[in-house]
C-alpha positions as CSV (number, residue, x, y, z in Angstrom):
1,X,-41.6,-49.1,-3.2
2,X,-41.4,-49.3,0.2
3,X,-43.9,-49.2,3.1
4,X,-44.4,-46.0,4.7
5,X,-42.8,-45.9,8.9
6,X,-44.7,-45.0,11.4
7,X,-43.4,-44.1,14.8
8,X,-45.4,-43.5,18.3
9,X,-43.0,-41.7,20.4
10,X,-44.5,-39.9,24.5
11,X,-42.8,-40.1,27.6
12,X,-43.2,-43.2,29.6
13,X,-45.8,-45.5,30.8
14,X,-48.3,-43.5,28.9
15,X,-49.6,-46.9,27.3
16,X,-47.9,-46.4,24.0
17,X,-47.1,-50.2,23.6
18,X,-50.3,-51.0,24.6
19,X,-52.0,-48.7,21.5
20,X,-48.7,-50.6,19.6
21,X,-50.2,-53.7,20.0
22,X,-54.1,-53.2,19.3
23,X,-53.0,-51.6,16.4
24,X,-50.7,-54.5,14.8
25,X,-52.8,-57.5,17.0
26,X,-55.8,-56.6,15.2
27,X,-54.5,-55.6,11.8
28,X,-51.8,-57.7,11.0
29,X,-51.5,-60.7,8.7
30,X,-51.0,-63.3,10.8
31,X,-48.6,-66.6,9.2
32,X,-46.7,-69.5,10.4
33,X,-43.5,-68.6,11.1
34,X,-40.6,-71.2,9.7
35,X,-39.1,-72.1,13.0
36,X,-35.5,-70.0,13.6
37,X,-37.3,-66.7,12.5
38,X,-36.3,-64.4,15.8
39,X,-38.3,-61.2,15.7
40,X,-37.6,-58.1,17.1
41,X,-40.5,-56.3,18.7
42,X,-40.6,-53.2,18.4
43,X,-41.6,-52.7,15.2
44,X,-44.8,-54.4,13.0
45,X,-46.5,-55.0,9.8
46,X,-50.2,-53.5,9.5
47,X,-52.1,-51.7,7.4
48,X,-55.3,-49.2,7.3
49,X,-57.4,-48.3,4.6
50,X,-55.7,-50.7,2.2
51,X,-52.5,-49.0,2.9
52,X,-49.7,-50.6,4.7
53,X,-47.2,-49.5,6.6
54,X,-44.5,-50.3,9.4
55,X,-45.3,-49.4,13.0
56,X,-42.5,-48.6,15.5
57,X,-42.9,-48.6,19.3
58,X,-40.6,-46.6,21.2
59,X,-39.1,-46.4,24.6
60,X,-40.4,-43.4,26.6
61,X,-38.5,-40.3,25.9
62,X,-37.2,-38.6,29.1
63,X,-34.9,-35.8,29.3
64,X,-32.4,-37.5,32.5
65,X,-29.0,-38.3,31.9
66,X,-29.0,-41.3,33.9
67,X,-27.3,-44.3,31.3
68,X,-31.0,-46.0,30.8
69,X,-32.8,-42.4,30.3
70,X,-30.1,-42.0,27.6
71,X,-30.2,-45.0,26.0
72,X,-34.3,-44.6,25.6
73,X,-33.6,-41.3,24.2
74,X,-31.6,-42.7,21.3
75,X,-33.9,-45.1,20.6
76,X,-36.9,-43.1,20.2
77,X,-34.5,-40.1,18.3
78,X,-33.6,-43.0,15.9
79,X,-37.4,-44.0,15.2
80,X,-38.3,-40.1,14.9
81,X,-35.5,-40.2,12.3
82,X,-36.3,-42.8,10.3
83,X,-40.2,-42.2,10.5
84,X,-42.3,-40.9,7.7
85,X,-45.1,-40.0,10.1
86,X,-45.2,-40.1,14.0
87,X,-48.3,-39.9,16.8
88,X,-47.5,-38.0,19.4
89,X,-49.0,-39.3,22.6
90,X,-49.8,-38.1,25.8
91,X,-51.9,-38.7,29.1
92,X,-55.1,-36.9,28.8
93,X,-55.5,-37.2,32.2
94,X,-52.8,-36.0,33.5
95,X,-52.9,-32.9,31.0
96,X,-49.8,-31.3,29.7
97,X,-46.1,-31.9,32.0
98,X,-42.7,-30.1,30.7
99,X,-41.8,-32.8,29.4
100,X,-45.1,-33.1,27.3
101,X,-43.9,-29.6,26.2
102,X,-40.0,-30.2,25.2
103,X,-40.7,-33.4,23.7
104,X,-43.0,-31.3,21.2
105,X,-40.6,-28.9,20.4
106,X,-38.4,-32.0,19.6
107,X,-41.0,-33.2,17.3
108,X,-41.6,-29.7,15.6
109,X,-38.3,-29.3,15.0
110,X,-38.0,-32.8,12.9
111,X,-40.4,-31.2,10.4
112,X,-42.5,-34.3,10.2
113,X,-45.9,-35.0,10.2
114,X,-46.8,-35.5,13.6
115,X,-50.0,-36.9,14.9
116,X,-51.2,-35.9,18.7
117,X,-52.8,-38.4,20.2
118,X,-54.5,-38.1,23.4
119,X,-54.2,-41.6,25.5
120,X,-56.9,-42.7,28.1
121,X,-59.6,-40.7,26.9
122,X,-62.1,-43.7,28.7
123,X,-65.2,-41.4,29.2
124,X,-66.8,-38.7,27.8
125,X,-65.8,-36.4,30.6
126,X,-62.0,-36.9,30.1
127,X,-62.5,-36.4,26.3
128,X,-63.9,-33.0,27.0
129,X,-60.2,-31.7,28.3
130,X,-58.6,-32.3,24.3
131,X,-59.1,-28.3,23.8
132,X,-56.0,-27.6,26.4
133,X,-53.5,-29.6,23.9
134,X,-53.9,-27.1,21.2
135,X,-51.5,-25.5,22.9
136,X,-48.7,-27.9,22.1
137,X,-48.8,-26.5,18.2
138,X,-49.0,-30.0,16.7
139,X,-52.0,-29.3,15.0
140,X,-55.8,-31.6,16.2
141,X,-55.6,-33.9,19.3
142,X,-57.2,-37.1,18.6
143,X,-58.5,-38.9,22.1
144,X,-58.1,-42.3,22.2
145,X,-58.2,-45.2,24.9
146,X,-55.9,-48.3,24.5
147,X,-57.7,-50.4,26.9
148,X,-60.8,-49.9,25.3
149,X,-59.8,-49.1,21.1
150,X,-61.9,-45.8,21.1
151,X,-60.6,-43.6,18.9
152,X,-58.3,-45.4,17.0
153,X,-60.1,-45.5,13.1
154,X,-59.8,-41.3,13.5
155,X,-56.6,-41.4,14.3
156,X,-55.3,-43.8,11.4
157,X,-57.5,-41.7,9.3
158,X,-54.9,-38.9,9.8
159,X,-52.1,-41.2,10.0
160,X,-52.8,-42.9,6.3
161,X,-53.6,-38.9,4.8
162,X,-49.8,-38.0,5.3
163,X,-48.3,-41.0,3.6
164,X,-47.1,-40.1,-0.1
165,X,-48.0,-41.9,-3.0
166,X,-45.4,-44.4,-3.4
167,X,-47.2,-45.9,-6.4
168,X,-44.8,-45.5,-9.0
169,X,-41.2,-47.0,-9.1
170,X,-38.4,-44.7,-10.9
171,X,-36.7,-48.2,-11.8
172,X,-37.4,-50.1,-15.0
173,X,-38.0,-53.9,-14.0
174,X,-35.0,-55.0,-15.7
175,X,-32.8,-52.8,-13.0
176,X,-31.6,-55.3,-10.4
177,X,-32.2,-53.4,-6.8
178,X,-30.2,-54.8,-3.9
179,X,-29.3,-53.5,-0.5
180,X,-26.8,-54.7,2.2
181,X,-27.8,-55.1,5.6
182,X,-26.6,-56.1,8.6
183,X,-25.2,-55.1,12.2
184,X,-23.0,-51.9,13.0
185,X,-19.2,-52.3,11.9
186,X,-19.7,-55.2,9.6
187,X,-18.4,-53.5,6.6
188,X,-21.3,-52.6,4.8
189,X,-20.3,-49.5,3.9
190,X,-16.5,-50.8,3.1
191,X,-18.2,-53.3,0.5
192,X,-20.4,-51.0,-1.1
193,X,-17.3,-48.7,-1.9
194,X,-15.7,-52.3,-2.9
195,X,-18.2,-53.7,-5.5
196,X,-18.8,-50.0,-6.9
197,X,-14.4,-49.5,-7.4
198,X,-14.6,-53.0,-8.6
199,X,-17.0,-52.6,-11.6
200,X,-15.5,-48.8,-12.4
201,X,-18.7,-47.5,-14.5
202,X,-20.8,-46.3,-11.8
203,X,-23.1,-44.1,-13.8
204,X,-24.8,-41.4,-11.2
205,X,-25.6,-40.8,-7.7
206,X,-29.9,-40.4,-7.5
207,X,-31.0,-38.8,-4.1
208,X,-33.3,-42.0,-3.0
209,X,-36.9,-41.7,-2.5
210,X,-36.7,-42.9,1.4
211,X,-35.3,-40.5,3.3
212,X,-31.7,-40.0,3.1
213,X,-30.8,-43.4,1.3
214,X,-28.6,-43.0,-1.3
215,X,-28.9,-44.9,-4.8
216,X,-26.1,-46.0,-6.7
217,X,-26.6,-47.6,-10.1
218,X,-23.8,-49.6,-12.1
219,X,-23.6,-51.7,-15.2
220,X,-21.4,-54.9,-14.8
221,X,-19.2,-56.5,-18.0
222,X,-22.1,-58.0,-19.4
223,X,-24.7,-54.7,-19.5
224,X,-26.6,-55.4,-16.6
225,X,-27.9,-52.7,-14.8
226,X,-28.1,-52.7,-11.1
227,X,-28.9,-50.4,-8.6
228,X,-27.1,-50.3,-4.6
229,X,-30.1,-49.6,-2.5
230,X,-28.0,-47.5,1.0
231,X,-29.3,-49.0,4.0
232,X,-30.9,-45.3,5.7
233,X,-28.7,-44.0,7.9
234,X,-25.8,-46.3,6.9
235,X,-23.7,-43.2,5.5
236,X,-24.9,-41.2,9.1
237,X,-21.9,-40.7,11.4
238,X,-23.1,-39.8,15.2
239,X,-23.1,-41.5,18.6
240,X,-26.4,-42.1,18.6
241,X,-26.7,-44.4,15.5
242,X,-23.0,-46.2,16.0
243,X,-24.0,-47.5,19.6
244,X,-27.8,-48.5,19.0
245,X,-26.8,-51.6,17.7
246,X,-30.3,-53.2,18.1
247,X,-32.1,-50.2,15.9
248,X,-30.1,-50.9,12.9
249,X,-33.1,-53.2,11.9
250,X,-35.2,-49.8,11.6
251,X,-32.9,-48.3,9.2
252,X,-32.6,-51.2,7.1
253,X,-36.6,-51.3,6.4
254,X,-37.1,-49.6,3.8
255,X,-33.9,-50.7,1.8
256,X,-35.2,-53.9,2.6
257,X,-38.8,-53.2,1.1
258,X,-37.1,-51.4,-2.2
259,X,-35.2,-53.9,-2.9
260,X,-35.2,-57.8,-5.0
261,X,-31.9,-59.1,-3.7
262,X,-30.5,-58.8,0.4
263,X,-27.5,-59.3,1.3
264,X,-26.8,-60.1,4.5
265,X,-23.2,-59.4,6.2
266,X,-22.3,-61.2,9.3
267,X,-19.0,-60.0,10.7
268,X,-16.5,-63.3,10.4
269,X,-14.2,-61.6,13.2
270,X,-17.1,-61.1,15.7
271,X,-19.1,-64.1,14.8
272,X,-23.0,-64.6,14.9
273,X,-24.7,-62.9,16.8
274,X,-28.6,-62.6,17.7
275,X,-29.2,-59.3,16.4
276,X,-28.3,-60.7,12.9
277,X,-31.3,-63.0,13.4
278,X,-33.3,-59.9,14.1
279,X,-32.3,-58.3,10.8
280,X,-32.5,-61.0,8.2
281,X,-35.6,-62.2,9.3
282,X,-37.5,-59.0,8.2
283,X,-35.7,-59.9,4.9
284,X,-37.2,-63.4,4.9
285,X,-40.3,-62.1,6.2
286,X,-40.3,-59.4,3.1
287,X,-40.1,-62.5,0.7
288,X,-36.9,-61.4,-0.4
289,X,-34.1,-63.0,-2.4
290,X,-31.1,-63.4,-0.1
291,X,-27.5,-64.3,0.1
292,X,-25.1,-64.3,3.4
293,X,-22.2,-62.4,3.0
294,X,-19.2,-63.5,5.3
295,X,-17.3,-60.5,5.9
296,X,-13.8,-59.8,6.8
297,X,-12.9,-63.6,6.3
298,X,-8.9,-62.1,5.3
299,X,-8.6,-61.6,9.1
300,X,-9.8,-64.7,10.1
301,X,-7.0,-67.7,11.0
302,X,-7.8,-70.4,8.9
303,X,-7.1,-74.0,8.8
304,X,-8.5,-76.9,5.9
305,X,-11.7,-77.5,7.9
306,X,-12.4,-73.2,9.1
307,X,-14.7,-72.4,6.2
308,X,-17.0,-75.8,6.7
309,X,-17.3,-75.0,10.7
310,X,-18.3,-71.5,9.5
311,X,-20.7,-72.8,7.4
312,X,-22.3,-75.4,9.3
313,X,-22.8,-72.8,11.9
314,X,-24.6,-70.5,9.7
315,X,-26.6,-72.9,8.5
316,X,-27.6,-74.4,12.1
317,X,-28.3,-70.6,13.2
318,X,-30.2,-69.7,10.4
319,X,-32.5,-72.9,9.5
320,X,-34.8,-70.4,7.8
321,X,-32.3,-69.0,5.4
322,X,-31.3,-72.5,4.0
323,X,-32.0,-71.5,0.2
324,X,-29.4,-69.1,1.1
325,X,-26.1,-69.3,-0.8
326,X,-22.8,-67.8,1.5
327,X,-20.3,-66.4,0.1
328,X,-17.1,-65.6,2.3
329,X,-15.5,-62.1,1.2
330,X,-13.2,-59.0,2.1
331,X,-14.3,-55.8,1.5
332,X,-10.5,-55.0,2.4
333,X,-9.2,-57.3,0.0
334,X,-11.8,-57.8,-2.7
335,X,-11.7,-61.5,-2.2
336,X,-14.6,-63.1,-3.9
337,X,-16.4,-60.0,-4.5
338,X,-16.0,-60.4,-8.4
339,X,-18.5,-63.5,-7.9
340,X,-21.0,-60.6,-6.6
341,X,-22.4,-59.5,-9.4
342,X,-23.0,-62.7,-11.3
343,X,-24.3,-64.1,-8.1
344,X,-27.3,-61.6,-7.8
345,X,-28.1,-61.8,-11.5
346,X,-28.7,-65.5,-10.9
347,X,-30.2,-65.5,-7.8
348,X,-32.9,-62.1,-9.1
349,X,-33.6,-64.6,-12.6
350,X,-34.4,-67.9,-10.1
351,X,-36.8,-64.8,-8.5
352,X,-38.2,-64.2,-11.7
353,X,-38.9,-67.9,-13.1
354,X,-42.1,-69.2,-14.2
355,X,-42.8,-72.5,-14.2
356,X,-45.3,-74.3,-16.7
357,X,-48.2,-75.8,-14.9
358,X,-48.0,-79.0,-16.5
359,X,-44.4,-79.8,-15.8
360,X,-45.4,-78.2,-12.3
361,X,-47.8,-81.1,-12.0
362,X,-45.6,-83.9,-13.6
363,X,-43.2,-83.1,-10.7
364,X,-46.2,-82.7,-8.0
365,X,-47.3,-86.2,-8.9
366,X,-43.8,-87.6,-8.7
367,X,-43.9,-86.1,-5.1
368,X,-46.6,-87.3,-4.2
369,X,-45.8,-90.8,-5.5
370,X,-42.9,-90.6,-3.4
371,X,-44.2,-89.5,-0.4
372,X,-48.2,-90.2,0.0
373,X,-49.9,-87.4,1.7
374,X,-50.9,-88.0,5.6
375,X,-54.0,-89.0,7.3
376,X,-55.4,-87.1,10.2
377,X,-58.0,-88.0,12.4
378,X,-58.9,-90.7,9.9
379,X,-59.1,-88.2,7.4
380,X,-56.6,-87.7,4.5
381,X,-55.3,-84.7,2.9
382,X,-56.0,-85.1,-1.1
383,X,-53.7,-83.1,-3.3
384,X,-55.3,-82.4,-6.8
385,X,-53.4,-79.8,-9.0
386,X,-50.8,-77.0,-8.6
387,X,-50.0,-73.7,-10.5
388,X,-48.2,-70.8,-10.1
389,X,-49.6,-67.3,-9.3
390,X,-46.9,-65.1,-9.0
391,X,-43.0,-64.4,-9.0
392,X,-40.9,-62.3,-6.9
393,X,-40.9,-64.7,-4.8
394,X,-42.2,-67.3,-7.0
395,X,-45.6,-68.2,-5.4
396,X,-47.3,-71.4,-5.9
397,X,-51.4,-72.3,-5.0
398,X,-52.0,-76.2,-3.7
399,X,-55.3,-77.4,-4.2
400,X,-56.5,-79.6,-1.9
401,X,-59.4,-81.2,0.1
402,X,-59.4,-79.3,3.4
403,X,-56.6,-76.6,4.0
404,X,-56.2,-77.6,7.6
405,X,-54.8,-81.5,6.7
406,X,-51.1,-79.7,4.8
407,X,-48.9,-79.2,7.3
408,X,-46.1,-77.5,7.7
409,X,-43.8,-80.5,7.4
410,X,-45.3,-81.6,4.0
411,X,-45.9,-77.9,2.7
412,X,-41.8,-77.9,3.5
413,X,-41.7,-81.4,1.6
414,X,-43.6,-79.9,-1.1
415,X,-41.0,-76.8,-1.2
416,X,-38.1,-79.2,-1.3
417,X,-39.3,-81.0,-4.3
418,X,-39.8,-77.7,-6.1
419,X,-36.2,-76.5,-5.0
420,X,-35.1,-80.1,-6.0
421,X,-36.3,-79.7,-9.8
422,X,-35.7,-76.3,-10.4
423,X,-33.3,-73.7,-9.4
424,X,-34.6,-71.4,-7.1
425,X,-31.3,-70.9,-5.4
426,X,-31.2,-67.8,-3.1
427,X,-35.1,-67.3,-3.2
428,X,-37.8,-68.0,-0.8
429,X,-40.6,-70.1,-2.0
430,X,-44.2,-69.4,-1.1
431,X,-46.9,-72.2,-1.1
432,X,-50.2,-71.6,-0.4
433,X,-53.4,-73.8,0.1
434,X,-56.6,-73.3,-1.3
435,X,-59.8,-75.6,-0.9
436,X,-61.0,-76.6,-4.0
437,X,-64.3,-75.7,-4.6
């Protein structure tokens, strides 16, 4: 299931980003990123209690028409949207403004959980004024201080207690769940409508747990059962979501979480562009099986060599996402979109393999007689057995002599091998070092 969002919405230069970033800096699971990975920043992983969520940080809300007041005003109307739980802050210091006031009746009116925390609550004397924001109807004001953390356990305590128990999926493991995502206007919604009038046996329409994401299940030729997994907010019509083209990574979070297979549309008309970066990499980051969908490729002028040049472009963009498979389509034209189906059935069972440990280790030898491990600082790294721990993504543990002698650059050698001897076409791989005792 997916993680539960949580948004920190205020007016400005209260110090939300600051509270944004003790909360992620000193929570989150920190990993080497594959180089290529462009984050966006203004949402994070963390987690509290054992329970993880995703954390948004928002623009300050203002209430000015002027084009940037606007434009912050989406933004942080998007994250209230999308949220399952949001804190509330404001300046204890200042004590309550107007805007304070409206922004709450925003809030109240969303009928979500909403947390009130009170920012810059340094001393005891300033924590003492929390009784006047009982007035704003949101329930107990929590005081924190960004610059100096206090505060913050209480107010995750209340944050965690509103998340629902997400503990139980409503899909059998042999249901294939995958989601499309991607930038505004690249057709997602056209190919979903495609692949489903394609396959003509869509069974039901399920109201999604997340939100207002919509479920479609099919069966293809064969009897395999799949499930569509909407992107939130993809079926949403509105100004606010068709020109905040850089939020559509919030609304593809939770399909992303939910789901084994991504695809990922790029636009072949408009070309790449960075916000697709933003978006797949939370897919990559998720561990999840992916394949790149080329979209609109009928309206595209073609010559022998078009295709390659597309291709070549992707893959220099996207160095992360080389397991990735592309597939060039039209969700006007069905081109290629029969290939769909039997795509993401091969890709979800290279998710799903398991590999024996001792033909795992027959081909870890082979490696490294073909590429002796490195020396560092007179020291070299010693690789003594491999196995497999998990699948979906398939995850492998290296034992070795000291964890800090595999690099990236042989990790990705080791990863290569793997890729090279079985098909894990379409999957990330994760590899994992461990100091043998």
């Amino acid at each position: 299931m997916s993680k539960p969002i949580v948004a920190i919405v205020g007016r400005p230069n209260i110090g939300k980003s600051t509270i944004f970033n003790r909360i992620v800096g000193e929570r989150i699971s920190i990993v080497e990123d594959d180089p290529g990975v462009t984050r966006d920043r203004i949402y994070g992983q963390t987690e509290w209690l054992g329970k993880e969520f995703s954390l948004i940080d928002t623009g300050g809300i203002t209430l000015e028409d002027y084009p940037l007041d606007v434009e912050i005003r989406s933004q942080a109307e998007i994250a209230i949207e999308e949220a399952d739980v949001i804190v509330f802050m404001v300046d204890i210091r200042s004590g309550i403004t107007s805007l304070d006031e409206n922004i709450a009746k925003i809030l109240y009116r969303s009928n979500k959980p909403v947390v009130l925390a009170l920012n810059k609550a340094d001393n005891p004397e300033q924590r003492e004024r929390f009784y006047e924001f009982y007035s704003l109807g949101l329930g107990d004001p929590f005081p924190i201080s960004g610059s100096h953390g206090l505060g913050l356990g209480d107010l995750l305590d209340e944050v965690v207690s509103h998340f629902e128990d997400d503990s139980l999926s409503i899909y059998d493991d042999s249901i294939i769940k995958f989601s499309l995502i991607g930038r505004p206007n690249v057709g997602k919604s056209s190919l979903v409508n495609k692949i489903l009038g394609e396959q003509r046996v869509i069974v039901s329409d399920i109201e999604g747990t997340t939100r207002d994401a919509i479920d479609t299940p099919f069966v293809d030729e064969e009897g395999q059962e799949y499930v569509i997994i909407d992107t939130a907010g993809i079926r949403k019509s509105g100004r606010v979501y068709e020109n905040t083209e850089k939020y559509s990574v919030l609304r593809a979070l939770s399909a992303i979480e939910r789901s084994d297979v991504v695809l990922c549309v790029i636009n072949a008309e408009e070309g790449i562009r960075e916000q697709d970066s933003r978006v797949f990499s939370h897919a990559h980051d998720e561990g999840k099986s992916i394949i790149l969908l080329v979209n609109k490729w009928d309206a595209i002028e073609k010559d022998t060599h078009t295709m390659q040049e597309f291709e070549q472009d992707i893959r220099t963009r996207f160095r992360f996402l080389d397991y990735a498979p592309i597939l060039f389509v039209s969700a006007e034209t069905g081109e290629r979109l029969q290939k769909l189906p039997e795509l993401i059935k091969k890709i979800y069972e290279s998710r799903m393999q398991r590999v024996q440990s001792s033909i795992l280790n027959d081909v870890l030898m082979d490696a490294l007689a073909m590429n002796p491990t490195p020396t560092v600082n007179n020291k070299r790294l010693k690789v003594f057995y491999m196995t497999q721990v998990a699948v979906g993504p398939p995850t492998f543990i290296v034992f070795v002599n000291d964890t800090e002698l595999l690099h990236f650059s042989y990790q990705r050698f080791l990863e290569n091998q793997l890729r090279k001897n079985f098909d894990f076409q379409g999957t990330p791989i994760k590899i994992i070092p461990r100091k043998r005792s």
